[in-house]
ZAMI-507409 format. One record per residue (C-alpha): chain; y, z, x; residue number from 1; residue in three letters. Coordinates in nm, 3 decimals, padded with zeros to 5 digits. Last residue first. Layout:
ATOM / A / Y / Z / X / NUM / Ala
...
This chain:
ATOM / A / 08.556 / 01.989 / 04.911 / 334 / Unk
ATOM / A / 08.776 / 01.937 / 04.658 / 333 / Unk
ATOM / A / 08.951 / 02.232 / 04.410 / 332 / Unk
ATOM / A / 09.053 / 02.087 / 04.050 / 331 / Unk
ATOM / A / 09.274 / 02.368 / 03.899 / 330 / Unk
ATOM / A / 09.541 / 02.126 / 03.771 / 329 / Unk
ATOM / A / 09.762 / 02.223 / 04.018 / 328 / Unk
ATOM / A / 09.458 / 02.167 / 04.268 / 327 / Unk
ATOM / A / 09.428 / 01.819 / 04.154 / 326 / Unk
ATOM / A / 09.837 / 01.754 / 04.237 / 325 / Unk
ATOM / A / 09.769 / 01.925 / 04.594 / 324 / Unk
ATOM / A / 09.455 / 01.671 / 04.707 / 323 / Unk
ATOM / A / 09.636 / 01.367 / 04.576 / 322 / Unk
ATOM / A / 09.953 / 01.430 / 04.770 / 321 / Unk
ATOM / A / 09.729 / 01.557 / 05.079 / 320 / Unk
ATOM / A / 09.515 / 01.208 / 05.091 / 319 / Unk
ATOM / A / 09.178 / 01.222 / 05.081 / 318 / Unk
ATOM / A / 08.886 / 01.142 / 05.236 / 317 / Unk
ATOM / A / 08.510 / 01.329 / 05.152 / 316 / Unk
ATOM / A / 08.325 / 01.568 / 05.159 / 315 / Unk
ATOM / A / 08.128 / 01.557 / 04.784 / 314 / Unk
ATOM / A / 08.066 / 01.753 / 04.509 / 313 / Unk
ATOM / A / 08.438 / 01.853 / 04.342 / 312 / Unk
ATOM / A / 08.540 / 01.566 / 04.540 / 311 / Unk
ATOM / A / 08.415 / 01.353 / 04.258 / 310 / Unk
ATOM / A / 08.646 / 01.474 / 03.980 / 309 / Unk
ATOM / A / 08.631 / 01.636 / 03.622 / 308 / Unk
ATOM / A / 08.289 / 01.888 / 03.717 / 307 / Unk
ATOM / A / 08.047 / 01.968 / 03.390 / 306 / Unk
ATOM / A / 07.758 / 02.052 / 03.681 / 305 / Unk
ATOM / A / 07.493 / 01.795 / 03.503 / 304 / Unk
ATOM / A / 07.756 / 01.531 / 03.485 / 303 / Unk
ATOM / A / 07.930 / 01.551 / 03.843 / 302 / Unk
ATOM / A / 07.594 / 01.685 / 04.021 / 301 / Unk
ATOM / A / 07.453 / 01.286 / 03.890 / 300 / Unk
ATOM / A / 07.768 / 01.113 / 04.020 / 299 / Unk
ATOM / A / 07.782 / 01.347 / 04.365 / 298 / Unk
ATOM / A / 07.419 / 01.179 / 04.384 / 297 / Unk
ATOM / A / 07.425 / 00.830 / 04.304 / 296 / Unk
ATOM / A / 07.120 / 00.669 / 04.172 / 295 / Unk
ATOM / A / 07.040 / 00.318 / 04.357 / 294 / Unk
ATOM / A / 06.794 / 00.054 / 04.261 / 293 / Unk
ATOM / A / 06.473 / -00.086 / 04.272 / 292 / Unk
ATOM / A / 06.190 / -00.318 / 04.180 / 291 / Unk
ATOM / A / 05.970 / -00.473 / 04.387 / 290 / Unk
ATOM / A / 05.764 / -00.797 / 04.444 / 289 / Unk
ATOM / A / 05.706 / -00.812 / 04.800 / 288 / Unk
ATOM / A / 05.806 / -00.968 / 05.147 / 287 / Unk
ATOM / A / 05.701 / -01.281 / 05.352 / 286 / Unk
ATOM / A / 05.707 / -01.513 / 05.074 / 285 / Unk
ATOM / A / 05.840 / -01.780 / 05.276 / 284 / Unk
ATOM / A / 06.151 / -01.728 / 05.123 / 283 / Unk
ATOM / A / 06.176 / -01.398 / 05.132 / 282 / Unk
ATOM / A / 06.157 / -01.357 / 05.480 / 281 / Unk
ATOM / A / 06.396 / -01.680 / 05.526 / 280 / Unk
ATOM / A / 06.622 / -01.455 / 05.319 / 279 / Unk
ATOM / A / 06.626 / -01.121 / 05.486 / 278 / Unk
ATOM / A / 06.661 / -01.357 / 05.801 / 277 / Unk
ATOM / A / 06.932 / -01.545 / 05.719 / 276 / Unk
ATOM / A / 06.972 / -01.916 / 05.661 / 275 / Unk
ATOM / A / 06.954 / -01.848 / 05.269 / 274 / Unk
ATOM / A / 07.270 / -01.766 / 05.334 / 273 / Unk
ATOM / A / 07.407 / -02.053 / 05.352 / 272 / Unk
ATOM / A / 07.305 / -02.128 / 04.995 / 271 / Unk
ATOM / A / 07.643 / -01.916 / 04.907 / 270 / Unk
ATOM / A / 07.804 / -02.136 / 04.622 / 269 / Unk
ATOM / A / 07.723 / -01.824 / 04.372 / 268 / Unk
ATOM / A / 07.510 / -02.074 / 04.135 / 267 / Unk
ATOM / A / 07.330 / -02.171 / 04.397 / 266 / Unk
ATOM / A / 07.277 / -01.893 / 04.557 / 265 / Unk
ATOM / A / 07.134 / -01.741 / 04.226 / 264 / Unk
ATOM / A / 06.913 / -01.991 / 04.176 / 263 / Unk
ATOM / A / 06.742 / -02.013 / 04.512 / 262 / Unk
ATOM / A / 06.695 / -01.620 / 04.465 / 261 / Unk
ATOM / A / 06.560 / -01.667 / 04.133 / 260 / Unk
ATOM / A / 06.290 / -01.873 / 04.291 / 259 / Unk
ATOM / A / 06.159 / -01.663 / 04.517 / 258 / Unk
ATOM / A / 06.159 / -01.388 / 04.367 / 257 / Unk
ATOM / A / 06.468 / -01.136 / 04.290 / 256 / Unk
ATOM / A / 06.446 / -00.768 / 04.272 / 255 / Unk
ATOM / A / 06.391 / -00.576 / 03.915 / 254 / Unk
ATOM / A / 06.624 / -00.438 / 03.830 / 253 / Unk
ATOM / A / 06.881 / -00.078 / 03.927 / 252 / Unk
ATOM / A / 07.236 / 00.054 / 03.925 / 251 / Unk
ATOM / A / 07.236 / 00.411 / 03.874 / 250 / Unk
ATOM / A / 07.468 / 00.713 / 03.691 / 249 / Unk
ATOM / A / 07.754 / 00.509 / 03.540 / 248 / Unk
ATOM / A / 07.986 / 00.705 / 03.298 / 247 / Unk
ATOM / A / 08.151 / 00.580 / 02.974 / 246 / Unk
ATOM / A / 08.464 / 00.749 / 02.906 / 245 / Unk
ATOM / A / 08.622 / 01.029 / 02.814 / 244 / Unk
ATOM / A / 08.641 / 01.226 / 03.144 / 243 / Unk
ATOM / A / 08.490 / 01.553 / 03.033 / 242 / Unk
ATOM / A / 08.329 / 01.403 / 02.704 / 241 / Unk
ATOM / A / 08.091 / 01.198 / 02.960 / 240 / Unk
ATOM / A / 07.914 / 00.957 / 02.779 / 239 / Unk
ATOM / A / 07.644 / 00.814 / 02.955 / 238 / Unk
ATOM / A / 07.538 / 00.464 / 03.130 / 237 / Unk
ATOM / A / 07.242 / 00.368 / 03.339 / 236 / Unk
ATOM / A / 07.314 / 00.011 / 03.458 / 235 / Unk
ATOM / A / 07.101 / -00.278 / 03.462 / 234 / Unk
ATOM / A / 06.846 / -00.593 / 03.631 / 233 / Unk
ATOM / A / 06.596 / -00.840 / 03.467 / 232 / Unk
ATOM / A / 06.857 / -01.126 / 03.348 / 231 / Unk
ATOM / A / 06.951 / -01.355 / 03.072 / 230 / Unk
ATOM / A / 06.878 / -01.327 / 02.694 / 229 / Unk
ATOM / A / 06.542 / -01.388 / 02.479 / 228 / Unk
ATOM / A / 06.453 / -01.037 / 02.414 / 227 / Unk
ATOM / A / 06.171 / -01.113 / 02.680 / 226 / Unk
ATOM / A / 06.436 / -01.212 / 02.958 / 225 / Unk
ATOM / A / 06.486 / -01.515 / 03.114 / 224 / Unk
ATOM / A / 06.580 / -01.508 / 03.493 / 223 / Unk
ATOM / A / 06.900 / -01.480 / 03.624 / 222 / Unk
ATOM / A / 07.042 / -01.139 / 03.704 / 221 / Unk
ATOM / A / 06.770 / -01.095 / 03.957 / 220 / Unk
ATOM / A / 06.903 / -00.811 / 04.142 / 219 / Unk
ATOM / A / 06.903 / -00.885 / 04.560 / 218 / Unk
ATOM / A / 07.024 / -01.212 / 04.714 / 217 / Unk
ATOM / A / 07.312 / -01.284 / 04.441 / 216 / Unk
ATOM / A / 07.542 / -01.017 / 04.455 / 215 / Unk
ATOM / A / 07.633 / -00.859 / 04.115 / 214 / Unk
ATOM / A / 07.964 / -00.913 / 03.952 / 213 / Unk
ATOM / A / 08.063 / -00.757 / 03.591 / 212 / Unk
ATOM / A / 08.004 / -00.850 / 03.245 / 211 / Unk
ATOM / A / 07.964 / -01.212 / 03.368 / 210 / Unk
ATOM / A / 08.262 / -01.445 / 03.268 / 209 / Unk
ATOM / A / 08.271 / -01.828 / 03.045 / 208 / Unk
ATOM / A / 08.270 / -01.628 / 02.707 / 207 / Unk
ATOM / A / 07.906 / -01.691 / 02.603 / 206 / Unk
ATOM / A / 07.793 / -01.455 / 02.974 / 205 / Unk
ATOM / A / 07.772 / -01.556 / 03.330 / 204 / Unk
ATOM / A / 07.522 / -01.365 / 03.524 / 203 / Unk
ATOM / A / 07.597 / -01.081 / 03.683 / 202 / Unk
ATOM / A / 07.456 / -00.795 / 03.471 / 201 / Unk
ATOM / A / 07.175 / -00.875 / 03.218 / 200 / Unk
ATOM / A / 07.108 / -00.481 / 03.126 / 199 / Unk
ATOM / A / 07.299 / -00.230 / 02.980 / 198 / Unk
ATOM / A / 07.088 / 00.123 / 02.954 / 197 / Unk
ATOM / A / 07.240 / 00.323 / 02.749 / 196 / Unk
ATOM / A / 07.336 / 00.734 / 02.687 / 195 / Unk
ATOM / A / 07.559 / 00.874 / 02.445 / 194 / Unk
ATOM / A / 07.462 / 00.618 / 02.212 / 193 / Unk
ATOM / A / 07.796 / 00.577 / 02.000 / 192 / Unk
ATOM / A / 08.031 / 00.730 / 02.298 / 191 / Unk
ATOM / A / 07.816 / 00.467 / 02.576 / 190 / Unk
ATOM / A / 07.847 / 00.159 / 02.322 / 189 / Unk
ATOM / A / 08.223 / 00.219 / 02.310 / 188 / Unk
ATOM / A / 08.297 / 00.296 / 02.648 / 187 / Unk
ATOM / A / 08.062 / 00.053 / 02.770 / 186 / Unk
ATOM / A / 08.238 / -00.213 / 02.575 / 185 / Unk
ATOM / A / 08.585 / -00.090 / 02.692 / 184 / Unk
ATOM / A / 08.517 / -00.140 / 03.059 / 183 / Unk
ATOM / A / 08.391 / -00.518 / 02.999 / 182 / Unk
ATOM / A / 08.736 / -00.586 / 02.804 / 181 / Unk
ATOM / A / 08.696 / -00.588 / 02.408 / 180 / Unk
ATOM / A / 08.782 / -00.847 / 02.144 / 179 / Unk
ATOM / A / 08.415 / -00.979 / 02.132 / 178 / Unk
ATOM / A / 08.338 / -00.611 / 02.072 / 177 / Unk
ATOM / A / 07.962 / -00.674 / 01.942 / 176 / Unk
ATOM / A / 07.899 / -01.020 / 02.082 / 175 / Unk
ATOM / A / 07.980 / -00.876 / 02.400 / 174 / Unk
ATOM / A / 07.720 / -00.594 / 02.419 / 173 / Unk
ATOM / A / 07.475 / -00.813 / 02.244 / 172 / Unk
ATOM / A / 07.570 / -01.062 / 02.588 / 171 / Unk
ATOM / A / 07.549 / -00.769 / 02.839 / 170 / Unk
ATOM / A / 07.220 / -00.660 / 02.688 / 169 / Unk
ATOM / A / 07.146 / -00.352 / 02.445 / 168 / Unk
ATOM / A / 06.895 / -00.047 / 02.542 / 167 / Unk
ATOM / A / 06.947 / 00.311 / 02.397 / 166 / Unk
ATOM / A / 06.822 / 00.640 / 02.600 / 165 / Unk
ATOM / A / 06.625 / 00.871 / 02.420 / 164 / Unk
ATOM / A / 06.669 / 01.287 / 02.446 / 163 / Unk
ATOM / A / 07.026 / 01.289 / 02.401 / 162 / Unk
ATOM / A / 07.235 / 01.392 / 02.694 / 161 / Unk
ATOM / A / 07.431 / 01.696 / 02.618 / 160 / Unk
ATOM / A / 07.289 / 01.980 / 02.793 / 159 / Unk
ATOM / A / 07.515 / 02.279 / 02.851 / 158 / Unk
ATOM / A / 07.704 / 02.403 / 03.153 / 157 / Unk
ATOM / A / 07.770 / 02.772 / 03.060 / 156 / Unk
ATOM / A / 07.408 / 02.873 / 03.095 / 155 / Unk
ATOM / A / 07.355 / 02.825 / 03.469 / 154 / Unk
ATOM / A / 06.989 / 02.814 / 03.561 / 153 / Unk
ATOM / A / 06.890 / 02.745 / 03.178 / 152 / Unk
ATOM / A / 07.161 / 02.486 / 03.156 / 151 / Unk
ATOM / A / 07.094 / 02.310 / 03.468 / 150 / Unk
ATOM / A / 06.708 / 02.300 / 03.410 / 149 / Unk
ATOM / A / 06.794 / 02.131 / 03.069 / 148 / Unk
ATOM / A / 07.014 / 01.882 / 03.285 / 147 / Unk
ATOM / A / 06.727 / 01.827 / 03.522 / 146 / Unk
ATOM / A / 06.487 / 01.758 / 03.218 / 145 / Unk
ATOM / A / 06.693 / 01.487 / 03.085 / 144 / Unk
ATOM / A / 06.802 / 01.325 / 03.398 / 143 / Unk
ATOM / A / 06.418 / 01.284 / 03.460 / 142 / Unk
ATOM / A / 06.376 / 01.155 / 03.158 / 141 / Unk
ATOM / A / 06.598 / 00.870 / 03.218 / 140 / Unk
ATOM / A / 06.424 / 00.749 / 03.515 / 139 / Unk
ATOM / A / 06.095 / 00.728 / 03.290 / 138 / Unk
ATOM / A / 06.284 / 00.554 / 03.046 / 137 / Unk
ATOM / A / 06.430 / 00.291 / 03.303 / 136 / Unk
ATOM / A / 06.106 / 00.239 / 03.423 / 135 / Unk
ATOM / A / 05.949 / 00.142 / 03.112 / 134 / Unk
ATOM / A / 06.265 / -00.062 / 03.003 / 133 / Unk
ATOM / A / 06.200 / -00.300 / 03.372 / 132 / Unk
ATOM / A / 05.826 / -00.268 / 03.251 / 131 / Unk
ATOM / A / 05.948 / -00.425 / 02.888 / 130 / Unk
ATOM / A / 06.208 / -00.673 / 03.069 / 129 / Unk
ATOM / A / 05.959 / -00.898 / 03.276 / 128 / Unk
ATOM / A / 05.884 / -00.912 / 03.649 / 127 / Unk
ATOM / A / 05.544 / -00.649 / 03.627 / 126 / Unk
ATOM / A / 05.318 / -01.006 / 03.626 / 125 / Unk
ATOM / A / 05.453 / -01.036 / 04.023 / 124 / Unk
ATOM / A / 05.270 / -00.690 / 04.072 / 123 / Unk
ATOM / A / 05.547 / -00.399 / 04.150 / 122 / Unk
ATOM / A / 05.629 / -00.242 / 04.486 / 121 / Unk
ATOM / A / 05.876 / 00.058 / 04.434 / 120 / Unk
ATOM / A / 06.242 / 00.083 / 04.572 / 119 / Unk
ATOM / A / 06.461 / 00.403 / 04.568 / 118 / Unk
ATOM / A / 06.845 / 00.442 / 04.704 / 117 / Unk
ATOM / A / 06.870 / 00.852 / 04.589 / 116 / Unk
ATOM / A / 07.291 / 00.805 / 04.652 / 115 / Unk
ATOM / A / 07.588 / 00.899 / 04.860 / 114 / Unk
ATOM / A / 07.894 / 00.703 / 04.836 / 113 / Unk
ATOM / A / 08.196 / 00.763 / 05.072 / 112 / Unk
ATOM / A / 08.476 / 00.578 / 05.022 / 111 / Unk
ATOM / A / 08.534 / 00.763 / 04.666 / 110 / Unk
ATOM / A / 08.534 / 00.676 / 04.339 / 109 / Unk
ATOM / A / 08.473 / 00.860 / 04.042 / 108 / Unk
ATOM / A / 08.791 / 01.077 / 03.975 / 107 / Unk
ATOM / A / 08.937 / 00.777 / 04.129 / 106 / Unk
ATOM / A / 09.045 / 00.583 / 04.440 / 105 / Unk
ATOM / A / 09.020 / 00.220 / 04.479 / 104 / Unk
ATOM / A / 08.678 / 00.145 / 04.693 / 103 / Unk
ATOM / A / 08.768 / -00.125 / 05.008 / 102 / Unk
ATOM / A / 08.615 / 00.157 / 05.242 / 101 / Unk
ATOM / A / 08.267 / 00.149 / 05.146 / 100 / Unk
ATOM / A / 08.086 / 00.377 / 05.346 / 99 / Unk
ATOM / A / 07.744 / 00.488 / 05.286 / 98 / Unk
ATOM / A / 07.463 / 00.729 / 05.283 / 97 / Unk
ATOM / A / 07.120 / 00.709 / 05.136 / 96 / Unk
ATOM / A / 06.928 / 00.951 / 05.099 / 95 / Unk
ATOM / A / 06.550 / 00.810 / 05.074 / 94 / Unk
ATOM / A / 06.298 / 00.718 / 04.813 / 93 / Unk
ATOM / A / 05.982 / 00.506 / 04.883 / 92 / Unk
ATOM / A / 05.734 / 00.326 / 04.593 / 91 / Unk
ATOM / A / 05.373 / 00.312 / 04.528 / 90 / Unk
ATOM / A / 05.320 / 00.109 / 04.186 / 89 / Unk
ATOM / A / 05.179 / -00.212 / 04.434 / 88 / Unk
ATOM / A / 05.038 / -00.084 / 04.741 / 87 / Unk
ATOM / A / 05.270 / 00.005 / 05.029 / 86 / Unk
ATOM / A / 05.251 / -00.161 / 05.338 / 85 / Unk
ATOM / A / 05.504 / 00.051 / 05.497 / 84 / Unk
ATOM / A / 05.662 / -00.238 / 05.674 / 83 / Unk
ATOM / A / 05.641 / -00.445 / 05.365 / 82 / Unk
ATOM / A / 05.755 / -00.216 / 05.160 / 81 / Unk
ATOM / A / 06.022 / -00.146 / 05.463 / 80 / Unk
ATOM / A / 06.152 / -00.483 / 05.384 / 79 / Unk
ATOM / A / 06.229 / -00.424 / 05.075 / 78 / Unk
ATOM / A / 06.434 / -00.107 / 05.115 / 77 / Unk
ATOM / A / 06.611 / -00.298 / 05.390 / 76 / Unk
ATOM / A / 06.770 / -00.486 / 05.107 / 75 / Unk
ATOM / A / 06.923 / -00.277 / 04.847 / 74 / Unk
ATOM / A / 07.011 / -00.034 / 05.121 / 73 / Unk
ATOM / A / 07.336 / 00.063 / 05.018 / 72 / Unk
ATOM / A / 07.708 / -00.079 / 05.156 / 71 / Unk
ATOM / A / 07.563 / -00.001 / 05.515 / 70 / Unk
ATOM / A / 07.722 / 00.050 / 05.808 / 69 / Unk
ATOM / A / 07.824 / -00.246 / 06.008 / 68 / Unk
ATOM / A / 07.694 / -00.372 / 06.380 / 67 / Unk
ATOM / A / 07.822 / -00.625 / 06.634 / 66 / Unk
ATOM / A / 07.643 / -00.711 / 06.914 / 65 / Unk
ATOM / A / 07.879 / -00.573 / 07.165 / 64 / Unk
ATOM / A / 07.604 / -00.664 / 07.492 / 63 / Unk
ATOM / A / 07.376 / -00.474 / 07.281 / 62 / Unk
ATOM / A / 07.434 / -00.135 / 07.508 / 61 / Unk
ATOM / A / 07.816 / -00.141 / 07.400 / 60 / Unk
ATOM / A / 07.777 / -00.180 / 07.050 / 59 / Unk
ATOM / A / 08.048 / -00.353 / 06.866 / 58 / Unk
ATOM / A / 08.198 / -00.192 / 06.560 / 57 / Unk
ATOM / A / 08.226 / -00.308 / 06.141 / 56 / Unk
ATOM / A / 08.255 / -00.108 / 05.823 / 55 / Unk
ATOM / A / 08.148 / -00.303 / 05.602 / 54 / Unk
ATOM / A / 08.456 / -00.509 / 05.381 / 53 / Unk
ATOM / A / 08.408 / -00.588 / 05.028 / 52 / Unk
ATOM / A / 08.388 / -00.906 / 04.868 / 51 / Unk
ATOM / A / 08.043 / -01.031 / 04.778 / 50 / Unk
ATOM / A / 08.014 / -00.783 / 04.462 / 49 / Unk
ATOM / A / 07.753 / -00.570 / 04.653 / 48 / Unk
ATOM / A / 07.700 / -00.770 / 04.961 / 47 / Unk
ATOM / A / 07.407 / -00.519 / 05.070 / 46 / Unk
ATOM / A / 07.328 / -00.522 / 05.430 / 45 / Unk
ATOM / A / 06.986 / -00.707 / 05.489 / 44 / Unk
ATOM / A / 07.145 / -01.092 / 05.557 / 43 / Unk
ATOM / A / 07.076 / -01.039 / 05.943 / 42 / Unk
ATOM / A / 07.422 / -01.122 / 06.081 / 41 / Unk
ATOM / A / 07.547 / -00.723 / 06.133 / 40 / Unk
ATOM / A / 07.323 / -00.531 / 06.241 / 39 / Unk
ATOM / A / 07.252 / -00.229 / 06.049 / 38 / Unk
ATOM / A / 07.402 / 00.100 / 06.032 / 37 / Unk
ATOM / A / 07.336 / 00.453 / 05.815 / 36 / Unk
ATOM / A / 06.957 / 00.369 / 05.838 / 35 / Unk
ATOM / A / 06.676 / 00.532 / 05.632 / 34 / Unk
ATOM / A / 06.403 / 00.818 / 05.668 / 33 / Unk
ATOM / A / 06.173 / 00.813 / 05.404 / 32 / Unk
ATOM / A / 06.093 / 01.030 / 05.075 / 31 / Unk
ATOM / A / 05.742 / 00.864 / 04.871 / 30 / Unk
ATOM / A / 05.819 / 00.764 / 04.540 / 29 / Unk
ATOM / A / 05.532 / 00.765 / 04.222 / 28 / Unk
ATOM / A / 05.817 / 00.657 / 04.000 / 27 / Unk
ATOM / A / 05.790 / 00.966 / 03.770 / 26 / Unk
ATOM / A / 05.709 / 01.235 / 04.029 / 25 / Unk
ATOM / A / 05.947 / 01.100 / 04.264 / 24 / Unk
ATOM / A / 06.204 / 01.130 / 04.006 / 23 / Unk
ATOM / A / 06.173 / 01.492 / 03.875 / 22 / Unk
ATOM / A / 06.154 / 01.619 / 04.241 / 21 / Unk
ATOM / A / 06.453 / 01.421 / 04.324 / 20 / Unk
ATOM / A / 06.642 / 01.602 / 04.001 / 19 / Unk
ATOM / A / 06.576 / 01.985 / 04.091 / 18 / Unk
ATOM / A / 06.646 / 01.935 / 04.484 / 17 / Unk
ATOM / A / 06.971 / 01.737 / 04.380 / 16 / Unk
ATOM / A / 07.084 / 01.977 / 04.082 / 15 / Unk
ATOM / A / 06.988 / 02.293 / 04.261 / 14 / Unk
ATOM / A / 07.189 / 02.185 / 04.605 / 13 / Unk
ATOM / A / 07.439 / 02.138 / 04.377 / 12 / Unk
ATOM / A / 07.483 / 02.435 / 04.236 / 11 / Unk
ATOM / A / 07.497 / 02.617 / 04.552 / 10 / Unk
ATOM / A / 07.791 / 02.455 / 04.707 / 9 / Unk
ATOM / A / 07.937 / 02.552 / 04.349 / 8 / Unk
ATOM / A / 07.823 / 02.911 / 04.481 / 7 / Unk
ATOM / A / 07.980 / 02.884 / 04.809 / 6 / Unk
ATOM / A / 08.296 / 02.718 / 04.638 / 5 / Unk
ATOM / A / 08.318 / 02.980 / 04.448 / 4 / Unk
ATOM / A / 08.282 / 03.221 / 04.712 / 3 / Unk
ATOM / A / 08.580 / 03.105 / 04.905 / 2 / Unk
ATOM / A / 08.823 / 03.072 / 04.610 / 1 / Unk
């Protein structure tokens, strides 16, 4: 078992090295360093859906200021644009790792999320849906050719993803399985397409509920869209045969302005917020435009290396019960 591992171990060091060159090339990135804490009160942690608990400790040497680890780095990424002073169309890239405790257990959830967290300066006349599309395509792409890569380097996993990614919004989605849950639409549009991008997530849709939550101080979910529907921000989503369902590879859009970021706090009841200092930054139009998101990694090695369950990629924690009923099945964690 042993050297199987070893040369699983191996795999995946081909997928990620093979995939982040693909990407950096395509989004003009730059590879950073990036935090695994922040302090806590500053407004740049990311909120996700608003709900989940950081991982929280004091600091001893800060007089226990109190600091959490990051969801992602949705936020910091912006700031270190403006840090970096990059020009617009340059962009940064870093591995990003996370805890998120509060996560339910699955054969694609774990508490520990790794990702590619990228963010790219863009010209304020770049916020509409066709350059959102653009970069979405040139994202896609890149999963194309690493999967091809993947097959020639180890011919029994073969490439499946179709060579053009499909684009519907939340409220098409909707309108075509009005008797569906959110989960079941992507299932459905993800098996038909075998790969989409679903964009207009957060916002509240014809039915009275948004397709799924989004925090408000990041994605704009909000603004008008060129196809005449709500919302500059979406989800990668492919079919994976192995698990039967639709699979999420990134979470990306375009970042909120100004004004979509008084919008959005409105309509989430959190203007509070806007009290912080990732906010008042924003606010007085301190930081700028970009566009972003997050691609996880042991997701990505998941599809390309054919593997059922998370763990199969990534260290992480689980319980023994869990741990002996996958290996039964032949499914060996890390």
């Amino acid at each position: 078992m042993g050297r199987n591992l070893l040369k699983r171990e191996q795999a995946i060091t081909f997928v990620k090295e093979t995939f982040s060159t693909h990407l950096r090339q395509a989004l003009n990135l730059i590879p950073i360093s990036s935090p695994l804490i922040v302090l806590d009160g500053t407004g740049i942690n990311d909120d996700l859906n608003g709900i989940e608990r950081p991982v929280s400790f004091p600091i001893k040497s800060l007089n226990e200021e109190r600091a959490v680890v990051v969801h992602s780095l949705a936020k910091w990424k912006r700031v270190r644009l403006k840090e970096l002073e990059l020009e617009p169309e340059e962009g940064i890239i870093t591995d990003m790792r996370a805890l998120r405790p509060d996560e339910d257990y699955s054969p694609i959830h774990s508490i520990y999320v790794d990702q590619w967290d990228w963010e790219k300066t863009i010209l304020s006349k770049s916020r509409n849906l066709g350059y959102l599309k653009d970069t979405v395509k040139k994202i896609y792409a890149a999963l194309v050719e690493t999967e091809k890569a993947v097959e020639h380097q180890y011919p029994d996993r073969k490439a499946i993803l179709p060579e053009q990614i499909f684009f519907i919004s939340s409220e098409e989605l909707l309108n075509k399985y009005p008797g569906y849950t959110p989960k079941e639409r992507e299932n459905a549009i993800a098996q038909e397409y075998g790969a989409v991008f679903l964009y207009g997530i957060g916002g509240e849709l014809s039915n009275g509920f948004s397709h799924d939550g989004r925090a408000a101080d990041y994605d704009d979910w909000s603004t008008d869209n060129d196809a005449g529907y709500k919302g500059l921000n979406g989800d990668i989503l492919v079919w994976n045969p192995l698990l039967n369902s639709a699979f999420e590879l990134s979470s990306m859009g375009i970042r909120v302005n100004k004004e979509a970021l008084i919008k959005q706090l409105e309509i989430r009841n959190c203007t509070d917020r806007s009290k912080l200092s990732f906010h008042q930054m924003l606010l007085s139009d301190l930081l700028p435009e970009s566009i972003g998101g997050g691609i996880g990694q042991s997701r990505v090695c998941m599809f390309m290396l054919k593997l059922a369950h998370i763990g199969e990629v990534q260290v992480s924690i689980w319980d023994p019960e869990r741990k002996q009923k996958l290996a039964n099945e032949d499914i060996f964690l890390l």
